[in-house]
N, C-alpha and C positions, 0 to 999 in steps of 0.2 A: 449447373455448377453445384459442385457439392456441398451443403451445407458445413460449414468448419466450428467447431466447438472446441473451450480449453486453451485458448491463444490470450496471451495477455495483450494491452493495449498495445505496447512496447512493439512487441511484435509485430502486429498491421500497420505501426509509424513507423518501424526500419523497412519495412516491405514497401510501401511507397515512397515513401525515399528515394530507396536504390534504384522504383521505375523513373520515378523524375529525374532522378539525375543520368540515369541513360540516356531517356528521351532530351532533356536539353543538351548534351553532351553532340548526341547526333543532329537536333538540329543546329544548333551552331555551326556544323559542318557542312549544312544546305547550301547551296545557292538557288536563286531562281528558276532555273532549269529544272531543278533537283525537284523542288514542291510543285511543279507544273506537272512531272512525271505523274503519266496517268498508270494506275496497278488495278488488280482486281481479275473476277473473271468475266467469258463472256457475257454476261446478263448486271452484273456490279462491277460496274469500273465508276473508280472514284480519283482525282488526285491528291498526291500527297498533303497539300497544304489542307483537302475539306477535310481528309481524316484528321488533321490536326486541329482543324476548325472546328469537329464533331467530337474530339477528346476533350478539348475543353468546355464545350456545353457541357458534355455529359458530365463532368467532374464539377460543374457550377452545380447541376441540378443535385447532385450526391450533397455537396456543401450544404445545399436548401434543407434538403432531406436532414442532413446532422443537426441543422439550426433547431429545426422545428422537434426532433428528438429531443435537443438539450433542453428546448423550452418546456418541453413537456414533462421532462425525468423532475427538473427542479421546480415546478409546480408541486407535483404530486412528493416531493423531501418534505 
């Protein structure tokens, strides 16, 4: 991924935003069928629900990661 420079905060909070509200928007549309659906290709096949399972780790461990930025920015103010 390409490093991005020049972007206000504003910016990367309306940009996840609009991903979240996609993503709850379609799962609310799930049923159980729906997250059991398995995708992927021959060698990675996952179903719907781990990827969903695997978004929100991933997006707890980024949280972790901001935490420990913020603690560290207002040490060193």
């Amino acid at each position: 991924v390409k490093q991005r420079t020049g972007k206000s905060l504003s910016f990367y909070l309306d940009q996840l935003n609009k991903v979240r509200k996609q993503i709850i928007t379609r799962i609310t549309k799930m049923n159980q069928d729906d997250r059991e659906r398995i995708v992927g290709q021959e060698k990675q096949k996952y179903t719907i629900e781990w990827i969903l399972y695997h978004l929100n780790h991933h997006e707890a461990q980024h949280h972790g990661q901001i935490s420990i930025l913020n603690r560290l920015f207002n040490e060193n103010s």
